[in-house]
N, C-alpha and C positions, 0 to 999 in steps of 0.2 A: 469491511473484512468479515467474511463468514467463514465460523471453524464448520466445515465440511467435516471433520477424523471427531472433531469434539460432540459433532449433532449425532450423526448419525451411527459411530462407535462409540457412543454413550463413555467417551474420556471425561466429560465435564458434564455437571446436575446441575439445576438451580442451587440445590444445599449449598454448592461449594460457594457459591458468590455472596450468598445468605451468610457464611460462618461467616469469610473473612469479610475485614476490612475492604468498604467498595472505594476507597480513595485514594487516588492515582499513584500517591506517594509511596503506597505501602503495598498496592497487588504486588502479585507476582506477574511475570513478564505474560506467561502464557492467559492471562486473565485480564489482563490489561482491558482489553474491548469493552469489557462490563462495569469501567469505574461509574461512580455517581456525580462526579464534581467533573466531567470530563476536560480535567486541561489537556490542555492543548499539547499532542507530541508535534514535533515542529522537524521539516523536512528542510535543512540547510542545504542549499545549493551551491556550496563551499567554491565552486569554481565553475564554467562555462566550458572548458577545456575537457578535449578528450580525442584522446590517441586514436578512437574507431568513429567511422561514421552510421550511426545506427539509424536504421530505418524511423522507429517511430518516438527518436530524442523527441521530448515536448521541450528541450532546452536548445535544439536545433545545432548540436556541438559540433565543430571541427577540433583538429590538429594545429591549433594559433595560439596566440596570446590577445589575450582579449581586455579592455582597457576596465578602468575603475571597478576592479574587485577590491571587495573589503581587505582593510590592511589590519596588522595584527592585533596594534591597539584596539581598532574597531570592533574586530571578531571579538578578542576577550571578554570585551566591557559588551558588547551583546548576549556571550553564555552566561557571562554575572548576571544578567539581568532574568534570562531566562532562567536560571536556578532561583532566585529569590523571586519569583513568578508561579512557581513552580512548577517548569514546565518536567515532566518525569522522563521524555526520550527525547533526545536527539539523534535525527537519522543524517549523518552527512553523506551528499549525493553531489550528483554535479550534471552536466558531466560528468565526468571521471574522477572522483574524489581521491585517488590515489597519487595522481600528477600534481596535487595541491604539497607546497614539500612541508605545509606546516600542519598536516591533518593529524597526525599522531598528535602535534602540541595539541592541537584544537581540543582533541578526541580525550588527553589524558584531563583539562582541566576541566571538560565537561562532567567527566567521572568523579575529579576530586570536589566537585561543588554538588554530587547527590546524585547528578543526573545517569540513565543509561546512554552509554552512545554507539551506537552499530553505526554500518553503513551500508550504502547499495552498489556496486561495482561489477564493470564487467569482467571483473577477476584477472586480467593476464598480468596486469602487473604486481602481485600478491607472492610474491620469491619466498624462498624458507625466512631470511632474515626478514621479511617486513610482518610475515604471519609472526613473527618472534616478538616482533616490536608491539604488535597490536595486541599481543595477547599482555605483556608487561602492561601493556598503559590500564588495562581491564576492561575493554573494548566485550562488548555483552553479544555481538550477533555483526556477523557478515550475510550478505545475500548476493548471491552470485546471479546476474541476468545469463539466463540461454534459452535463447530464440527458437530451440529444436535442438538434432541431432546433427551432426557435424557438416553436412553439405549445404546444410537451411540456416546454421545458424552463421558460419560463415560469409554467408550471400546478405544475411540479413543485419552482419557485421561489419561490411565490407573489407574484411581482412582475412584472407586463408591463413589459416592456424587459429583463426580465434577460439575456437573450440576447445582444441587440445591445452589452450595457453590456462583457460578457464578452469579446466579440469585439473589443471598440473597446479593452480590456485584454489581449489575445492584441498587436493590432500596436501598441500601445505597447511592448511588452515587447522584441518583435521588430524597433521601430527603436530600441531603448535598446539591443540586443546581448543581450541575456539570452534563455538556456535557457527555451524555455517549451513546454508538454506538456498533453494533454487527458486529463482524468480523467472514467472515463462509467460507472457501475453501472446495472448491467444487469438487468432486469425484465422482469416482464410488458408493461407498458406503454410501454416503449420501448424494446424488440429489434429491432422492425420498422426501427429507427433508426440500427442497427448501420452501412447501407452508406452513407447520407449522412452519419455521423460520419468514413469512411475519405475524399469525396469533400470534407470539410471542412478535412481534412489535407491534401490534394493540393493544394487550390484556395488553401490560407493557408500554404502549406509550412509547415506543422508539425511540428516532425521526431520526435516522439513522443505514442503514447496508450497509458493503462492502463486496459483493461477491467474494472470490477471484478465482483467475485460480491456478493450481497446477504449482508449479516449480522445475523442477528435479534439486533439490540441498540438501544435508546435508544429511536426511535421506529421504525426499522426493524422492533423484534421484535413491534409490533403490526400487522404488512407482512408476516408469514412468508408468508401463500397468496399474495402477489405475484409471490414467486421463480420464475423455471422451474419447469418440472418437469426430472426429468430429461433426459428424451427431448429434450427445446427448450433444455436447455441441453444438449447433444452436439451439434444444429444451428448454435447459432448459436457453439460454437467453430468446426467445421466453417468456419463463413461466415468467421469471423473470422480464421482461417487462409487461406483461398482469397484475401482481399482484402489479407492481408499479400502473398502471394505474388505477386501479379497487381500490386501497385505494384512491389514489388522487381523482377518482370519486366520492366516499363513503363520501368524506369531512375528509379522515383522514389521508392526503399526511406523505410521509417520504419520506426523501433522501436514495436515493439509488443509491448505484453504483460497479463498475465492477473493477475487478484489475488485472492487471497482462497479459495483451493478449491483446493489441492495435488491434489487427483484429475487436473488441468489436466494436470499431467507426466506423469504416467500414459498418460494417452488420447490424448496429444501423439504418445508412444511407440509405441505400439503403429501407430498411424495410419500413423507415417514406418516400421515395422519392415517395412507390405504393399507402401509404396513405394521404400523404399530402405532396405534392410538398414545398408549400410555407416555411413551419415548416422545412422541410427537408436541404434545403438550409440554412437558418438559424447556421441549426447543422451541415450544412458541416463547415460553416465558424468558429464554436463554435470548430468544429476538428481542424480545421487548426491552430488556435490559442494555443489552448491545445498541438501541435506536435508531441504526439504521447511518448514513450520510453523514458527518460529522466537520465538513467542509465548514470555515469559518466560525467552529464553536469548537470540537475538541481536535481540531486538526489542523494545520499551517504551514506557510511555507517563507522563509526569507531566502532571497538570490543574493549570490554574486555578488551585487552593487548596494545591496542592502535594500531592496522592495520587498514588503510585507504581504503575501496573497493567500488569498483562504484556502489554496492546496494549490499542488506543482503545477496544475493542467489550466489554471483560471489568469494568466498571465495577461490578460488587457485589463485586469483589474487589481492594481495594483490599491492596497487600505493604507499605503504611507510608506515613509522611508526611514530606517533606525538612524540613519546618519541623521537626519532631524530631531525623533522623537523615540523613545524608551520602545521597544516590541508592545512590552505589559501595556503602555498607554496607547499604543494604535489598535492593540487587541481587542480594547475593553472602553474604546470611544465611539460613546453614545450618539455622536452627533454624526457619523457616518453611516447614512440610512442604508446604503447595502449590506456594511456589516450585521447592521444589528437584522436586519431582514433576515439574512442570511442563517442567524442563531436563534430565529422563530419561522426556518423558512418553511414551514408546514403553513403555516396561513396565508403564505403569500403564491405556492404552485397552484400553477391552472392545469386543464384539461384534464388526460384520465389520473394525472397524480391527483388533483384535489376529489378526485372522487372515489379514490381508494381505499378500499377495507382495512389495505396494510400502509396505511400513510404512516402511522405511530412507527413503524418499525423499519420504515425504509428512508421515511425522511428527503421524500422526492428523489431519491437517486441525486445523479451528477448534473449539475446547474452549468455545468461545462460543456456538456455535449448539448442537452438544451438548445444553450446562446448559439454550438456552432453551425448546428444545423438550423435553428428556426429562427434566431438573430433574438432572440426574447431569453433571457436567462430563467424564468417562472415556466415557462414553458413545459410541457411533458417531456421526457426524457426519451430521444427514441431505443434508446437502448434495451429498455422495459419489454422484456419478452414474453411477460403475465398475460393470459385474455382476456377481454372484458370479462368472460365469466368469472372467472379466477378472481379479479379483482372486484367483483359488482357486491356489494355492498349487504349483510342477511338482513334480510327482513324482520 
């Protein structure tokens, strides 16, 4: 995750990660990226279900019921664990974690044991009373998925209205008081979509979007020639930086930022090195702290059925099952040589990752796209849009 509004509209210094406290417990949310002790925020997949069929589900969801999801006992004595673990966010997803009827219970005792818990949602089912309910329990951040602007995102929903249904759960949320943020992965087919998602923010004050990168996984990885190319994706960060800066200028700042492609800080850097030295430094040090890829060390995933994965996209690698064994103890077992690979995987990436300038700060990118494309999970990442030069090594 690169703050894009925090690099490059200088919203965040090094100072500030310097005063406070770097330990997960105690950042604040918008800081989070930079703890020291990186535990693990952990992305619950609370159900497999979901009312839309979206293009690029990596949980492959229909409209069914789907057999051995965790039952309630189960779930509980899993967020017990993960609070005395200390895990500091839990993000319930799904599917559609709305269709789940006991997500509110989930969501409120994850709150009352320490933790934050937002969620990720394609918003239609978010009515005045459930934004009501979410905000009582203390539910920290909603993020609403949209695909584009209403004709792309529908297609890319397969439900006409899904748009509208989305938007009509953005201002619920926002007259219940709740944190709410646009989540938009980024394609072929809906780049061009880029500047009226930023006039989408303006016009609904939204006070945050995460851009994501595409990841060939679930049904995504039958979508890999969708992705950018390179070249289009260097533009349309390019764009997406200019339109951060141009509202921050405007006086009408939002957070903004980038997911899924550590190359992001890289080229973030270099960008701000031609325009401002000073600033630029700063954000190298801002990268370094952040580290880059955090799959299988501060980052997680449990499904459904209770399988433990080092993020939502790495699903044939499953590190164990809670119904057997504690999270904290599959997390933090030593004798499972891809986990721990995994939480020193800088020594283990080949090609132009292991020979990279910015290894330290990117942390080989996604070991998901790797495997899907090159069948080797060490493998270079092709999503790396850096150039040799860019990444060749100073003398």
């Amino acid at each position: 995750m690169i703050g894009i509004s925090k690099s490059s509209c200088v919203t965040v210094g090094p100072s500030v990660t310097l005063r406070d406290s770097r330990d997960s417990g105690t950042l604040p949310s918008h800081l989070f990226q930079f703890s020291l002790d990186k535990k693990p925020v952990i992305v619950c997949n609370i159900t497999r279900r979901s009312k839309l069929r979206c293009v690029y589900s990596f949980a492959q969801s229909e409209d069914l019921s789907y057999e051995n999801e965790l039952e309630q006992k189960e779930s509980l004595a899993m967020i017990d664990d993960l609070a005395a673990f200390g895990v500091p966010v839990i993000l319930f997803s799904g599917g559609e974690p709305l269709v789940h009827p006991r997500l509110a219970e989930y969501a409120e005792y994850a709150v009352s044991k320490g933790m934050r818990a937002v969620i990720s949602t394609n918003g239609t089912l978010i009515t005045k009373e459930k934004a009501k309910t979410l905000k009582e329990i203390g539910l920290s951040y909603v993020g609403i998925s949209l695909d584009g602007l209403e004709a792309t995102h529908d297609l890319f929903r397969g439900m006409k209205g899904a748009y509208q249904k989305a938007l009509t759960g953005i201002r619920n949320c926002q007259e219940a008081g709740i944190k709410v943020g646009l989540r938009f992965t980024i394609n072929k087919r809906n780049v061009t979509e880029i500047p009226g998602i930023f006039d989408l923010l303006e016009r609904m004050n939204i006070p945050r979007a995460c851009f994501y990168h595409l990841v060939y996984s679930g049904r995504g990885s039958s979508i890999a020639n969708e992705d950018l190319s390179h070249e289009e994706t260097r533009k349309a960060l390019d764009l997406i930086m200019a339109l951060t800066k141009d509202l921050h200028d405007r006086n009408h700042p939002k957070e903004i930022l980038t997911v899924d492609n550590h190359a992001d800080g890289p080229y973030l850097y270099l960008k701000l090195l031609k325009e401002d030295p000073e600033r630029a430094a700063e954000v190298l040090e801002l990268l370094q702290k952040n580290e880059g890829n955090n799959s299988g060390r501060g980052f997680g995933c449990i499904s459904w059925d209770g399988e433990v994965y080092p993020d939502q996209f790495s699903r044939d690698k499953s590190l164990g099952n809670i119904r057997k064994r504690p999270f904290s103890e599959i997390w933090m077992d030593e004798t499972n040589e891809y986990l721990m690979k995994l939480k020193k995987k800088k020594l283990y990436v080949k090609g132009r990752c292991a020979d990279c300038r910015w290894l330290d700060i990117c942390a080989g990118n996604f070991r998901a796209r790797a495997e899907s494309i090159a069948g080797d999970p060490w493998d270079t990442d092709p999503a790396c849009f850096l150039t040799d030069q860019e990444i060749k090594k100073e003398d």
